[in-house]
C-alpha positions as CSV (number, residue, x, y, z in Angstrom):
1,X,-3.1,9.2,-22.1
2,X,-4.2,5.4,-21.9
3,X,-5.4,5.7,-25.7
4,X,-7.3,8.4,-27.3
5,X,-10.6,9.2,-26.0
6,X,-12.2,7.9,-29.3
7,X,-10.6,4.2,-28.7
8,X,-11.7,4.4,-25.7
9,X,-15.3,5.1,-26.4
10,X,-15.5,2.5,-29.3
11,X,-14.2,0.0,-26.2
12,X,-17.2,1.4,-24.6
13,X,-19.9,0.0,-26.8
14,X,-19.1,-3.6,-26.1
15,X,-18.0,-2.9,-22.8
16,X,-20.8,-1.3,-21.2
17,X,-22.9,-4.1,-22.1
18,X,-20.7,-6.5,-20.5
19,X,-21.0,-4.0,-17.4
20,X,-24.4,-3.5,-17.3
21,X,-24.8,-7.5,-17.6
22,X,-22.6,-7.5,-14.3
23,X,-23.8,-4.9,-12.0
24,X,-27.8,-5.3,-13.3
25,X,-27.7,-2.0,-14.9
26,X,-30.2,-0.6,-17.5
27,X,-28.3,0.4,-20.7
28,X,-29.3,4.0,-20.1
29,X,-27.9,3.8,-16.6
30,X,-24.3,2.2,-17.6
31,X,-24.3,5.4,-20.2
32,X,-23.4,7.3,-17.0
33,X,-19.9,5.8,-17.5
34,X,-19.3,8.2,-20.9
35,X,-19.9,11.6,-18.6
36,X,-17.5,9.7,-15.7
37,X,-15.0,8.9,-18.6
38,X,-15.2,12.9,-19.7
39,X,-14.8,14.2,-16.3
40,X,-11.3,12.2,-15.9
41,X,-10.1,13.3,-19.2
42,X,-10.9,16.8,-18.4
43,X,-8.9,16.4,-15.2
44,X,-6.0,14.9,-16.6
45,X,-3.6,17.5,-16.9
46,X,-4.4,18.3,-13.6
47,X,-3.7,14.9,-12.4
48,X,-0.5,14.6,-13.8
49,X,0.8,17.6,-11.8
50,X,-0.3,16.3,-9.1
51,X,1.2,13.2,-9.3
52,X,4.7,14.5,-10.7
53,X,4.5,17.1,-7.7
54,X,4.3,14.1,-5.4
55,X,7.1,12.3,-7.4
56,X,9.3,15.6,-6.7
57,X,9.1,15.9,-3.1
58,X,9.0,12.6,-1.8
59,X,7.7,12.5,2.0
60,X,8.3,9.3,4.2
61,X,6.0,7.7,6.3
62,X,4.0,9.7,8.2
63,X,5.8,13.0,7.3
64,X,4.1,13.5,4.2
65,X,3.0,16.7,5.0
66,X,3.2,18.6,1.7
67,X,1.9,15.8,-0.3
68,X,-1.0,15.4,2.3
69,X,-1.9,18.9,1.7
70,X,-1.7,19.1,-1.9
71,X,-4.2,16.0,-2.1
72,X,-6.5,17.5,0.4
73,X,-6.2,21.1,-1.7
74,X,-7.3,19.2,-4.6
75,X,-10.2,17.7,-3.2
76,X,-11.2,20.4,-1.2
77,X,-11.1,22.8,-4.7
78,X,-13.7,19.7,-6.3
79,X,-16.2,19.8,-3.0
80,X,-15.1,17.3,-0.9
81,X,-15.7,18.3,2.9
82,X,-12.4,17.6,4.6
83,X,-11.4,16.0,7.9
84,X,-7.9,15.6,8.5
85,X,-5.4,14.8,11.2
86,X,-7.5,11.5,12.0
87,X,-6.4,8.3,13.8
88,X,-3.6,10.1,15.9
89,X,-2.0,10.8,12.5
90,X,-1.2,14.6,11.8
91,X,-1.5,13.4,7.8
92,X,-4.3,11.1,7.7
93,X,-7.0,12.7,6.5
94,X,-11.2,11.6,5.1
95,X,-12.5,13.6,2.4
96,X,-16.3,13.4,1.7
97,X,-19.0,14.2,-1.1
98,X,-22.1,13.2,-1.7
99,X,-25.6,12.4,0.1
100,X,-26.0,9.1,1.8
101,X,-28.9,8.7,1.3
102,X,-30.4,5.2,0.5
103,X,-26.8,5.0,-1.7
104,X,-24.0,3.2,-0.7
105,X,-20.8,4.5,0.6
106,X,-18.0,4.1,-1.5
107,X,-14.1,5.0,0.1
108,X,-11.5,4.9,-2.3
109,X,-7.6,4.4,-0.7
110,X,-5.1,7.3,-1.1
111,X,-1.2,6.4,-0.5
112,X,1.6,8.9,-1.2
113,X,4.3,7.7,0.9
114,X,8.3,7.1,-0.1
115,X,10.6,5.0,0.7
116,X,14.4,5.8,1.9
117,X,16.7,5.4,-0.1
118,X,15.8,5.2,-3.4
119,X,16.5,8.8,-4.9
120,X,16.4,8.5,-8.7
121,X,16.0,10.8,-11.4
122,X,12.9,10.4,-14.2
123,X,15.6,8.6,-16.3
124,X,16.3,5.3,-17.9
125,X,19.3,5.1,-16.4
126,X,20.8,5.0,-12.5
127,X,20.7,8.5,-11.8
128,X,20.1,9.7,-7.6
129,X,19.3,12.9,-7.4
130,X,21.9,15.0,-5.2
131,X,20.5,16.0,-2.2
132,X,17.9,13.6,-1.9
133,X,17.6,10.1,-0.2
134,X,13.9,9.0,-0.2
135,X,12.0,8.4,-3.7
136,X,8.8,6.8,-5.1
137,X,10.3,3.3,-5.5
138,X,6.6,2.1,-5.5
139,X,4.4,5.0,-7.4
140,X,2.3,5.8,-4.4
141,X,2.8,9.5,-5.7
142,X,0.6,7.9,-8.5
143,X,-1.8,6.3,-6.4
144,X,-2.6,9.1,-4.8
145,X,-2.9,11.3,-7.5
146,X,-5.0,8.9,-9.9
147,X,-7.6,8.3,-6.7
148,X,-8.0,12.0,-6.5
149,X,-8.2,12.1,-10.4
150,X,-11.4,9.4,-9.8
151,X,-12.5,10.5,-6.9
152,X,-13.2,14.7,-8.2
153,X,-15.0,12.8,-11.6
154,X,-17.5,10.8,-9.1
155,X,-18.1,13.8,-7.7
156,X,-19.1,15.5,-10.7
157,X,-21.3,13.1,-11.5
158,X,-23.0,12.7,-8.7
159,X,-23.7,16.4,-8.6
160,X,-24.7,15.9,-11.9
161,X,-27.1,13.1,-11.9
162,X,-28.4,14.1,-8.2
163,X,-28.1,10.4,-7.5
164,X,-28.0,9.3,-3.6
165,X,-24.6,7.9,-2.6
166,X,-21.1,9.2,-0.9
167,X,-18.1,8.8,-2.6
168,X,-15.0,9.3,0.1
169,X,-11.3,9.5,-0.3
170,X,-8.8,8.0,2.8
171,X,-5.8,10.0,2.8
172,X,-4.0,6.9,4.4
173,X,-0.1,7.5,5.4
174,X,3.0,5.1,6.2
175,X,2.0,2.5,3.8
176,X,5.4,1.2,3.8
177,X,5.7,-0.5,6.8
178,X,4.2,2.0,9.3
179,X,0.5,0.5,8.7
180,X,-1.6,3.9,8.8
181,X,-4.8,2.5,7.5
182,X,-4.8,-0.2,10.5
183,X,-5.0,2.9,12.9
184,X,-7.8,4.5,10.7
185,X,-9.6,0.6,11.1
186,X,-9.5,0.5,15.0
187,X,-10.4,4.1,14.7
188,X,-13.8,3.1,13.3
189,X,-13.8,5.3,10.5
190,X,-14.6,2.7,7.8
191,X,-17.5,1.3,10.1
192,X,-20.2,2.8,7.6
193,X,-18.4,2.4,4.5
194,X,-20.1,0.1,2.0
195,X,-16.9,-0.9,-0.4
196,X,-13.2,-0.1,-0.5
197,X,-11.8,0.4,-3.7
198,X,-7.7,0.4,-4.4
199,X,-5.2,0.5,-7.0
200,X,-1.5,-0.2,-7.3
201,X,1.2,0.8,-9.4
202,X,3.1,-2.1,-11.4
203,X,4.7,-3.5,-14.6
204,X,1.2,-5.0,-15.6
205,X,-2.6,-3.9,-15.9
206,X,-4.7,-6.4,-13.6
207,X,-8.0,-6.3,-11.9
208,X,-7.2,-10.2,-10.6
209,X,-7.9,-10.7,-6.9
210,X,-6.2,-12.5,-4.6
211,X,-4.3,-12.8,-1.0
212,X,-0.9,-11.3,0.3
213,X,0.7,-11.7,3.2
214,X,0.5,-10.6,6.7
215,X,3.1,-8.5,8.2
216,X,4.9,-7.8,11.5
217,X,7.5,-5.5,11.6
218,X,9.3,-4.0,14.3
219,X,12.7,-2.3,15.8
220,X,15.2,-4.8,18.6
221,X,16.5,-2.4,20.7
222,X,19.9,-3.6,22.2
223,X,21.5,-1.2,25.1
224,X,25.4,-2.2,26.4
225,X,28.0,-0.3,28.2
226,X,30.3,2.1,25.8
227,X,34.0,1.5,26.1
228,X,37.4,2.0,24.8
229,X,38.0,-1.3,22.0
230,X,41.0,-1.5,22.4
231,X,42.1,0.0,25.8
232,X,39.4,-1.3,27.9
233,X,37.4,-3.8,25.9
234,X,36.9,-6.2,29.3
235,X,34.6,-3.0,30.8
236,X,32.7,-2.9,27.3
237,X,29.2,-4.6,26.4
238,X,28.6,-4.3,22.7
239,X,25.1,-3.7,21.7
240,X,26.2,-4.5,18.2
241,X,27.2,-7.6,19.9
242,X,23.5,-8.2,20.8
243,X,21.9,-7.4,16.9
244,X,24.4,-10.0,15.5
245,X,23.4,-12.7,18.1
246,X,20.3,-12.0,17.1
247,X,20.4,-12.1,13.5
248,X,22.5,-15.2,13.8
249,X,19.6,-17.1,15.6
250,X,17.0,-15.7,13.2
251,X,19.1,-17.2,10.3
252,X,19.1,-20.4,11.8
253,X,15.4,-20.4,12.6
254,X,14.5,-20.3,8.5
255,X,15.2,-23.7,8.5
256,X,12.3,-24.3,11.3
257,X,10.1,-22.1,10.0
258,X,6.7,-22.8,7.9
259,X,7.5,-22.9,3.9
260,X,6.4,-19.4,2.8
261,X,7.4,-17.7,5.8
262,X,9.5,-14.7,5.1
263,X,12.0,-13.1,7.2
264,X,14.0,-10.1,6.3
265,X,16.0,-7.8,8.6
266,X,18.5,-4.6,8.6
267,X,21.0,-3.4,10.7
268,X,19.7,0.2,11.4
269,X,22.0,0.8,14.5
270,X,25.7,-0.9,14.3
271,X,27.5,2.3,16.5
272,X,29.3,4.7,15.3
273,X,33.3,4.3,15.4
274,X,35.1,1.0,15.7
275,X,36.8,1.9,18.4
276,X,33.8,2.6,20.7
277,X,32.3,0.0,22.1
278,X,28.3,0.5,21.0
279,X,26.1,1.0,23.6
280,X,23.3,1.3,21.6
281,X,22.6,-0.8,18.1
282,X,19.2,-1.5,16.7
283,X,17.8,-4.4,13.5
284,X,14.4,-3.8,12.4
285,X,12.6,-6.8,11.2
286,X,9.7,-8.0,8.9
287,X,8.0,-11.2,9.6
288,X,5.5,-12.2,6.6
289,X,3.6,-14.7,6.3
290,X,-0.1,-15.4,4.3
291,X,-1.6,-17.0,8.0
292,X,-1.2,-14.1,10.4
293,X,-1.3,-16.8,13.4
294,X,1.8,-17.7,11.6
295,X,3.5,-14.5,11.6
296,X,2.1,-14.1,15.2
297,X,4.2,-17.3,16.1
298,X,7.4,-16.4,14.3
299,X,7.8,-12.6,15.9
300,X,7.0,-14.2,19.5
301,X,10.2,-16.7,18.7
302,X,12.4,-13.7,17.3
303,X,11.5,-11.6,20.7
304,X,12.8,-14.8,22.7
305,X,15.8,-15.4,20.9
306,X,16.8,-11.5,20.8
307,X,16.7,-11.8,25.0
308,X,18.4,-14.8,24.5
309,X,20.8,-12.8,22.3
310,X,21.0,-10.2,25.2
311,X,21.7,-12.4,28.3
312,X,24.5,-14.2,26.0
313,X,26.0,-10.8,25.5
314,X,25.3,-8.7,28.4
315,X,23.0,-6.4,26.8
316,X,19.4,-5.2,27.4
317,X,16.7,-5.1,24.8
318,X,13.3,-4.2,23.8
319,X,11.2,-4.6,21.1
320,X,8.8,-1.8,19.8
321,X,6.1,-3.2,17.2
322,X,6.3,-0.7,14.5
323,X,3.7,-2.1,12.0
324,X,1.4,-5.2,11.9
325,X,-1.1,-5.8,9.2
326,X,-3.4,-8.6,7.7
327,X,-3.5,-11.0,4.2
328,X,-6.1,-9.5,1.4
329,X,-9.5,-10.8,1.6
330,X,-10.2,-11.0,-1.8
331,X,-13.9,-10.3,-3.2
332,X,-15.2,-11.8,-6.7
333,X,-18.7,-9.9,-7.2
334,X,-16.4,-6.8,-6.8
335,X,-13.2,-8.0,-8.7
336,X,-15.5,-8.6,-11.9
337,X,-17.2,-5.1,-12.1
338,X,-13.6,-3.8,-11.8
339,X,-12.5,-6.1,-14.2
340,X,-15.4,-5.1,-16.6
341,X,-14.4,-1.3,-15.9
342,X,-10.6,-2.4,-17.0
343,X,-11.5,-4.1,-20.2
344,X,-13.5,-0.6,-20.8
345,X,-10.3,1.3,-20.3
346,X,-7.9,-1.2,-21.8
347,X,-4.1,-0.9,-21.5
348,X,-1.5,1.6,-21.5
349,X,-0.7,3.0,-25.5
350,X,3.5,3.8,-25.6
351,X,4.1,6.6,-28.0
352,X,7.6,6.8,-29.4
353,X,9.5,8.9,-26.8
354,X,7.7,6.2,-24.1
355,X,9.1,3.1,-26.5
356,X,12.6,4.7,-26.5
357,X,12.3,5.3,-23.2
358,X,11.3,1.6,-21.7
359,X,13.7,0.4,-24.3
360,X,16.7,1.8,-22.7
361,X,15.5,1.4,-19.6
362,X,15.0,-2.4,-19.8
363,X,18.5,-3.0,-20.3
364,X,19.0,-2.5,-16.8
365,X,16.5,-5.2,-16.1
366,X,16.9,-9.0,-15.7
367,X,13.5,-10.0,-16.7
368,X,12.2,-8.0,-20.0
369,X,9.0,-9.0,-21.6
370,X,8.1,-7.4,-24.7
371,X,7.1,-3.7,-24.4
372,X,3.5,-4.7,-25.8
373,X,2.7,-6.3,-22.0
374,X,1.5,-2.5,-21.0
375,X,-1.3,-2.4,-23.5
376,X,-2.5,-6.2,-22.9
377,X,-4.7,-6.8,-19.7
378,X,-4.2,-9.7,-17.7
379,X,-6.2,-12.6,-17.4
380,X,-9.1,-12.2,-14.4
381,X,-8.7,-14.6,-11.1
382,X,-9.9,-14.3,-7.8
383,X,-7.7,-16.3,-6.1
384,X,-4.3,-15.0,-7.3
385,X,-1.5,-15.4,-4.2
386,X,0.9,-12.2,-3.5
387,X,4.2,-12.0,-1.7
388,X,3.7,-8.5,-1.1
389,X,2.1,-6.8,2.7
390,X,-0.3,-4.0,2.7
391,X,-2.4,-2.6,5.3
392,X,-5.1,-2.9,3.2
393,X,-5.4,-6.1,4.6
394,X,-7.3,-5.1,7.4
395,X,-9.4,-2.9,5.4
396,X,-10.2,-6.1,3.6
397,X,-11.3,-7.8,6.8
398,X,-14.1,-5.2,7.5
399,X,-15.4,-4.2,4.4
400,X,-16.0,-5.3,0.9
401,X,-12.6,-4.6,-1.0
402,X,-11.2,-4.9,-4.4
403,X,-8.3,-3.7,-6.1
404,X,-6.6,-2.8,-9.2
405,X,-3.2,-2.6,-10.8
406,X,-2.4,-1.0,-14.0
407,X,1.1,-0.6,-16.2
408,X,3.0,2.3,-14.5
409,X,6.4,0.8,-15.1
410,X,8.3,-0.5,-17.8
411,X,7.3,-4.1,-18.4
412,X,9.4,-6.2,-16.2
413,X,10.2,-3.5,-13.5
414,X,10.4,-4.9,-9.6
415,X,8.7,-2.8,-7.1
416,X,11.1,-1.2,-4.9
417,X,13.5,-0.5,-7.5
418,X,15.0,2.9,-8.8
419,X,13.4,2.0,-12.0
420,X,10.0,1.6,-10.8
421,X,11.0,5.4,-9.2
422,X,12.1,7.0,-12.8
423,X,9.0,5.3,-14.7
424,X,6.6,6.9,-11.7
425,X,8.1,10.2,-12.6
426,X,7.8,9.7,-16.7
427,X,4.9,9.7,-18.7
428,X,4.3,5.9,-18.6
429,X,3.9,6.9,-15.2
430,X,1.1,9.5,-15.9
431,X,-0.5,7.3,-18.5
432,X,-0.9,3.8,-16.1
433,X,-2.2,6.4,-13.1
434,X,-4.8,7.9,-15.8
435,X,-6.0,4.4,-16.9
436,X,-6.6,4.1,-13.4
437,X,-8.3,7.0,-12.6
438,X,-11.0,5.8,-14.9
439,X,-11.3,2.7,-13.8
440,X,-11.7,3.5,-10.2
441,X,-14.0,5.7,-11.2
442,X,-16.3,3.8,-13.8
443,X,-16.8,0.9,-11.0
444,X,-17.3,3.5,-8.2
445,X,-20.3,5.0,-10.2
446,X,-21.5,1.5,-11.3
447,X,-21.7,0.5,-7.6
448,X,-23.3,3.4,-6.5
449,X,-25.9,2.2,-9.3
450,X,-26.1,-1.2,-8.2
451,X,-27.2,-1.8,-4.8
452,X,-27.6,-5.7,-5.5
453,X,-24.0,-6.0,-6.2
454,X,-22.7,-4.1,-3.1
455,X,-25.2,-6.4,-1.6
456,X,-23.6,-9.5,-3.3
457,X,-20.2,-8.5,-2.6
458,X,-21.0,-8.0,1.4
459,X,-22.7,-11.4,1.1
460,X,-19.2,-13.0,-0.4
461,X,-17.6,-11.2,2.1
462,X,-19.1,-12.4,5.0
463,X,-18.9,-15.9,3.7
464,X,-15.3,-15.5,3.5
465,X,-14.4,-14.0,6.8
466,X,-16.8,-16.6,8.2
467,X,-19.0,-16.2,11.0
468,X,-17.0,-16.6,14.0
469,X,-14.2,-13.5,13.1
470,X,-13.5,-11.4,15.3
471,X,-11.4,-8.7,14.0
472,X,-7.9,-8.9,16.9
473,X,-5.6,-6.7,14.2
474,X,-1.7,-7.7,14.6
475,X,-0.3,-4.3,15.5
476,X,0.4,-4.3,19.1
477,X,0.7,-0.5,19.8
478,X,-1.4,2.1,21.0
479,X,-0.2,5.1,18.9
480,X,0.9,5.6,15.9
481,X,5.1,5.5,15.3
482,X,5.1,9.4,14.0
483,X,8.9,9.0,14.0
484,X,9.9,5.1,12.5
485,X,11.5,6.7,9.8
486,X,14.0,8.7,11.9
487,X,17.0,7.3,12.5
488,X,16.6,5.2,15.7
489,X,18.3,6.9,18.7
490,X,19.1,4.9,22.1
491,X,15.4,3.9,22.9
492,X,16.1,1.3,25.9
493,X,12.6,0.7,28.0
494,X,10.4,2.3,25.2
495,X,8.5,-0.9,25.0
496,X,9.1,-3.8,27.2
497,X,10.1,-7.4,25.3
498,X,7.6,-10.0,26.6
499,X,10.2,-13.2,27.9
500,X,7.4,-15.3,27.7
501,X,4.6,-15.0,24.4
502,X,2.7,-17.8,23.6
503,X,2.5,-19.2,20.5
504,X,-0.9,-18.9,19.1
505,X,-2.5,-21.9,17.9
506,X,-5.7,-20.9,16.0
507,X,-5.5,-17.8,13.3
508,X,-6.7,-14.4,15.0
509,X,-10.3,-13.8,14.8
510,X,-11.5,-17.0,14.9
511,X,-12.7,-19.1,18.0
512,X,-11.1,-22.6,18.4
């Protein structure tokens, strides 16, 4: 628990005023918030299986079929009216409550996606857990699990209080890389949504707003002709041959790159004996950047140099766009009632087992702040600047968003790390998800009561997306990769590389 429920209502005095200042609420109104507050804590115990269920059978991108069903179960059990297998993608899935209305429309982001590779045991120490590759190396069993824990206490209250309003929860897939909420976007299906609200799993409690960076990812696709290595090397054309040439020249291209561009790369293909010629070798990329024009530019140079790589090695090649997503838009009027609803909360409380726990556990670390960092709360900004991608980008650029993180992990933990996996399986896990479970939910309900700030936030928003955008999103597919995750097979003519892109010279969405 993120403090006992009597700390947290003696935060609640001052807080609520502070709120109700904010959002323009009536004292009476902001009480609301103590019932919201209940419904969470009744739900808690119920939350935290979820979440540890999550953290026990982690799914990968796009086949998070269990997980996708449990959340849907859950909401389904509180009233929500289910519609899933949306966007093309079999676990994508929008869960509804609530009477429009003259209310707002309030979606709240659900990830619970894995990432290969990271198997780790709920211990402070490196421990994979036989059997198992993938793991939740950044808590989006959490995320998911805490949205549902907000989303089923909205619910109650709006039953409740009979106000107008629809609280909705995006079951959104592939987060890592495989950009499932972009599909959702071009799908239409936040079109009527009034506000997006997020969290995130970290090492820190933080309702600070700010950018990140756009992202193109993709797979290079290199076909030769197989061949003994040793007998008959002279009839041979290494694929592997190709990926190298191509990582060679992308190396060399950092130097001519703009400063905050990031590049990074694996060898997902390299054959399969030394002896054999490859005919088939793939690298899958990430192109970053916080100007998507930017990342537009670099990708376009990486597809000419990998058919340069090709002709110089007698390969073929294609490129198939796996993922593409925008920077954050950021959004003040909605980053301050969240930030209200987080100073409500406050930080996460260690008990003893949780200090003996982080203790050990920071040894591993190379950065270790003191322990205390979980209960403090960040300073608010609304221009804070991330090196992280998310598709909630391009949420971001069509509809009022703001987002949260809260102390998951042990102070100091990376993201993508196998101790950010055995801190989302431990009770710091389950305390940082609860905190934000409230806090998702005390700033939904105060925007469903507060129709001036959802109109000051889509007045900020518009503002900052400027008048001339035109959302172009940076994924260039039609369908959705169902299968990135899978071990790439020989793929040749799957998508053709174009020899020729341009370079963009103005940012998408906007006119010259």
């Amino acid at each position: 628990m993120s403090g006992s429920t009597d700390m947290v209502r003696r935060r609640a005095r001052v807080a609520l005023a502070v709120l109700a200042c904010i959002v323009g609420l009536p004292a009476a109104a902001a009480d609301a918030s103590h019932d919201v507050l209940a419904a969470v804590d009744a739900y808690a115990t119920r939350q935290a299986d979820v979440g540890q269920q999550l953290w026990a059978q982690p799914e990968l991108g796009y086949l998070e079929t269990r997980s996708s069903a449990l959340l849907q179960d859950e909401l389904r059990k509180a009233g929500f009216r289910i519609e899933a297998g949306v966007a093309g993608m079999p676990t994508a899935f929008v869960a509804r409550y609530g009477k429009r209305g003259n209310g707002p429309v309030i979606a709240l982001l659900a990830e619970m996606d894995a990432l290969p590779g990271m198997s780790q045991a709920a211990l402070p120490t490196r421990s994979p857990i036989a059997g198992q590759d993938a793991g939740q190396a950044c808590g989006h069993n959490l995320f998911g699990a805490a949205v549902v824990g907000a989303a089923q206490a909205v619910a109650r209250w709006l039953a409740a209080s009979g106000h107008d309003g629809e609280v909705r929860v995006y079951g959104t897939p592939a987060e890592e890389g495989g950009s499932g909420k972009v599909y959702m976007t071009r799908a239409g299906l936040f079109n009527d949504v009034d506000v997006a609200l997020h969290w995130h799993p970290a090492a820190a409690n933080s309702a600070a707003q700010g950018t990140s960076l756009a992202n193109i990812s993709g797979k290079f696709r290199f076909k030769g002709i197989a061949a003994h290595a040793a007998l008959a090397p002279d009839r041979g054309r290494s694929a592997l041959d190709g990926v190298e040439a191509l990582n060679h020249m992308a190396n060399m291209m950092r130097e001519h790159v703009p400063d905050g561009t990031r590049i990074h790369y694996v060898i997902s293909n390299g054959g399969a004996a030394p002896n054999v010629v490859p005919d088939a070798a793939e690298a899958y990329y990430y192109v970053r950047h916080v100007d998507p024009a930017v990342v537009r530019d670099v990708i376009d140079r990486l597809q000419l140099a990998a058919r340069g790589a090709a002709m110089g090695t007698g390969t073929e090649v294609v490129f198939e766009p796996t993922g593409g997503v925008y920077s954050l838009l950021p959004n003040d009027a909605l980053g301050r009632v969240m930030q209200a609803s987080l100073q409500q909360v406050g930080g996460v409380i260690y008990d003893a087992a949780d200090t003996a726990f982080a203790t050990q556990l920071q040894q591993t670390l190379q950065q270790r702040p003191a322990l205390a960092a979980a209960a403090t709360l960040e300073p608010y900004r609304d221009d804070q600047a991330g090196g992280a991608s998310t598709d909630v980008g391009d949420v971001s650029w069509n509809v009022p968003t703001v987002g949260l993180s809260t102390a998951t992990w042990v102070p100091g933990t990376p993201a993508h790390s196998w101790q950010a996996v055995a801190a989302s399986g431990a009770p710091i896990g389950t305390k940082g998800a609860l905190t934000a479970a409230k806090v998702l939910a005390l700033t939904t309900v105060a925007l469903l009561q507060s129709p001036q700030t959802v109109t000051a936030a889509k007045n900020e928003f518009a503002q900052r997306r400027g008048a001339q955008f035109r959302y172009v999103p940076l994924l260039d597919r039609t369908a959705p990769p169902l299968d990135y995750r899978v071990r790439a097979k020989d793929q040749a003519g799957t998508a053709p590389l174009n020899p020729a892109a341009p370079s963009p010279s103005t940012a998408p969405g906007r006119s010259p």
